[in-house]
N, C-alpha and C positions, 0 to 999 in steps of 0.2 A: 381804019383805026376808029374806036370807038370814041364817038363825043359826050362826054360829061355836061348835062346842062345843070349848075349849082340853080337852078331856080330860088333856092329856100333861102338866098340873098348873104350867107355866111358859109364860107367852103374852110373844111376843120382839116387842117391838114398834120397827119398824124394821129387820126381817132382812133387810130386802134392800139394806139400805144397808152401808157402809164397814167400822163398827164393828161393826153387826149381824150380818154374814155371818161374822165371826170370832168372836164368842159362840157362833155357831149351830155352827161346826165343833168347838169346846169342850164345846158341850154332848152334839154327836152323839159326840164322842170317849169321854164320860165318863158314856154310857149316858144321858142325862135325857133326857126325854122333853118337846116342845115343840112350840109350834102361833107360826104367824106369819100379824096382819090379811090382810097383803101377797099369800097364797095363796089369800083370798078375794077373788071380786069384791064389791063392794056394801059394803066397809068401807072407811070415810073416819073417821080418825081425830081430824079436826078436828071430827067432826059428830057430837054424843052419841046421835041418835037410831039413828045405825049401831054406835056403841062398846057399845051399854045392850047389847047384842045377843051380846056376848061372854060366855062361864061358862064353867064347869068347873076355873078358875085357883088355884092354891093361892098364885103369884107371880108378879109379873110386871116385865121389865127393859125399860127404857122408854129408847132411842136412837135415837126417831124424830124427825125436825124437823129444820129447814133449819140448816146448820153452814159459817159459812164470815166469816171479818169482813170482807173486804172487799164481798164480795156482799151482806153488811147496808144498808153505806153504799149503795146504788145499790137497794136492795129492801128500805125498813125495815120496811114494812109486811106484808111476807110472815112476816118475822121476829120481829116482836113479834105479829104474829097466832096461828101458828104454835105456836111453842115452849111459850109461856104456855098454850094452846089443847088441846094434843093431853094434855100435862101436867095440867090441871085433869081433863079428859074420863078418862085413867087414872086420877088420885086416887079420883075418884069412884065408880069401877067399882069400886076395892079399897074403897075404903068400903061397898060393896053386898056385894061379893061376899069380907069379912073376907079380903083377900089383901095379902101383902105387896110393895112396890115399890120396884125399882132405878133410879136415876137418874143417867144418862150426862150430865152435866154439863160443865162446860168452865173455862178460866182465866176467874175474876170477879172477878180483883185491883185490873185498872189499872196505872199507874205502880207499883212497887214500893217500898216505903218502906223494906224489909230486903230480904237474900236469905241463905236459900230463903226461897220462899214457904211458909206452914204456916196450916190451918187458922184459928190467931187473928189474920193478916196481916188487915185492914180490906181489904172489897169495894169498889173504886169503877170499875163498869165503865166502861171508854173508848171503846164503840163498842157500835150497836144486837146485836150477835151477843150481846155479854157483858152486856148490861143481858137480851135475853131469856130468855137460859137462868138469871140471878141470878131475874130472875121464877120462872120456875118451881120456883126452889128454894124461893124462898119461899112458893109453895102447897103445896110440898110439908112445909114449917115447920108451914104452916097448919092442915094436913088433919092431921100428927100431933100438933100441939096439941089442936084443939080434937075429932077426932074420933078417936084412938090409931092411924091406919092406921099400921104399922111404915114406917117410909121410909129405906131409906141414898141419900144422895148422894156420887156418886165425880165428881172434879174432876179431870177429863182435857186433858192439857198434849200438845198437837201429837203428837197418832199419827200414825203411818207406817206401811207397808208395804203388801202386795201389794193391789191392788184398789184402789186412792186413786185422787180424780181428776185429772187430769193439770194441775189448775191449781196444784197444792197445791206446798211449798217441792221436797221429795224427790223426787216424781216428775218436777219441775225441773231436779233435779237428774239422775236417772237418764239422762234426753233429752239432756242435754248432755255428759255420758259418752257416751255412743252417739255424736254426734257431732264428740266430742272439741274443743268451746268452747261455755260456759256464760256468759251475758248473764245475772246477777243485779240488781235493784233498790237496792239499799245492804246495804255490807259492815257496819253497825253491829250492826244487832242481833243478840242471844246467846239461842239455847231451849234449853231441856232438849228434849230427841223421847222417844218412848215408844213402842214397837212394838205396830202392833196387836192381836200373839197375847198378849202381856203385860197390856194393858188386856181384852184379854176374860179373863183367868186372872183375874185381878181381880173383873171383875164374878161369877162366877161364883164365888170366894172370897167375893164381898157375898152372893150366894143362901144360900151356907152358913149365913151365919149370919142374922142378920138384920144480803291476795297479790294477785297477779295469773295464777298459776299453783299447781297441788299435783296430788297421785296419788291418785288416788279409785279402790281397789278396786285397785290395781296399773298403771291406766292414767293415761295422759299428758292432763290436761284443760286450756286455756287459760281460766282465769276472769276475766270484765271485769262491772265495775258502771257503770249508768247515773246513778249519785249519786241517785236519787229515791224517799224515803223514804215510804210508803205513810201514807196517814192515818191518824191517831190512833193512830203506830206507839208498841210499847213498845221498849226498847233490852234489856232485859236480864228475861230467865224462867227461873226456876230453882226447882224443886220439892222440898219439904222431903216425903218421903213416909214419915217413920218412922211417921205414926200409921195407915198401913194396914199396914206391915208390925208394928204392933202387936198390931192389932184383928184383921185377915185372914191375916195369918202371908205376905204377900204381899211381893216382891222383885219389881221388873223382871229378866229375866232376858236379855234378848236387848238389844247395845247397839249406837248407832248404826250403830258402823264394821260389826257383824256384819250387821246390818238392809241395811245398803247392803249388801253383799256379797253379802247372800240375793237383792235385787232385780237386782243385774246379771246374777247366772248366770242366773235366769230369764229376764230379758231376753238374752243372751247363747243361748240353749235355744231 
């Protein structure tokens, strides 16, 4: 079996996904030095006999695992397998290997009983995406109760931008600019977005320490809804984030209208 040595003292686990690939450009930006499973063959991170097999880590940010609610409903099992799964298998390695872990998280609210949401808002997830990753927070509760591994958890509220998959709201969006009429599901519900160079500044700020018509981007879009509200929809996401820009001195810096903007000149290019 092949041995992984993370020398570069931060092991990215999930860089070849979404959120990953922009941690990683983050970190190449900012000189750190980083090893990703992903460039190895023979590492399965659901499988500890492949993970035990990783060292050299001083920290490790963990945003690997299936990420998507509706695809929960239709694949619960990948997803409660999965998230809980790759998550216990990193706790344990920083328990082996005294290293600290970042945890890429998601909204675990539910129905909202205030807005914003913050921290002391009660968990009740509403569908198998947000019941898996609340899992894993909670091994990750676990493993720094009962066994000190340092752990930050960051609760990341619908990112966007370059490299999403084309099922996700935005890049929905962007398709329908291009062809100037956008078929949405229901106009009801309200998110906060968060761009994904701003969630990785983030994460990488946690390593620190421990209508029927509108103008999208300047173009003419025809927008229609199908009225069919997706299951276990929430209407209203709003993010209360004063306690990271408390703790990590961190701001979103890039906002929707600008996010979208970035994504059509590219697409436009």
């Amino acid at each position: 079996m092949p041995v992984m040595n993370a020398t570069g003292a931060v092991l990215l686990a999930g860089g070849s996904g979404f959120i990953g690939r922009a941690v990683a450009r983050v970190l190449e930006r900012q000189g750190v030095c980083f090893e990703t499973p992903e460039r190895h063959s023979g590492i399965d991170l659901c499988d500890w006999e492949s993970v035990q097999e990783l060292d050299g880590m001083e920290a490790m940010v963990h945003v690997a695992g299936q990420a998507s609610a509706p695809l929960s409903w239709e694949a619960p099992h990948s997803f409660y397998r999965e998230n809980p799964l790759i998550t216990l298998n990193l706790l344990e390695l920083a328990r082996l290997r005294n290293a600290r872990l970042i945890l890429g998280s998601s909204y675990v609210y539910g129905v909202p009983k205030y807005l914003p949401d913050d921290e002391a808002h009660p968990v009740n997830p509403s569908n198998p995406y947000m019941a898996s990753t609340f899992m894993a927070e909670q091994l990750c509760a676990a493993y720094a109760r009962d066994f000190g591994v340092p752990v930050t958890a960051l609760r990341i509220f619908n990112a966007f931008g370059p490299g999403q998959r084309g099922d996700f709201l935005i890049p929905t969006v962007i398709e329908g600019v291009r062809r100037g009429a956008l078929l949405l599901r229901d106009p009801h519900p309200r998110r906060d977005f968060v761009h994904v160079d701003d969630v990785a500044e983030a994460v990488v700020a946690a390593l620190r320490l421990q209508g029927s018509g509108l103008t999208i981007g300047g173009r003419p879009v025809d927008v229609s809804y199908i009225s069919e509200p997706r299951r276990g929809e929430i209407d209203d996401v709003v993010a209360d984030v004063s306690k990271a820009a408390r703790l990590l001195g961190w701001t979103p810096r890039i906002t929707l209208e600008e996010g979208i903007r970035k994504l059509l000149a590219e697409d436009a290019g």
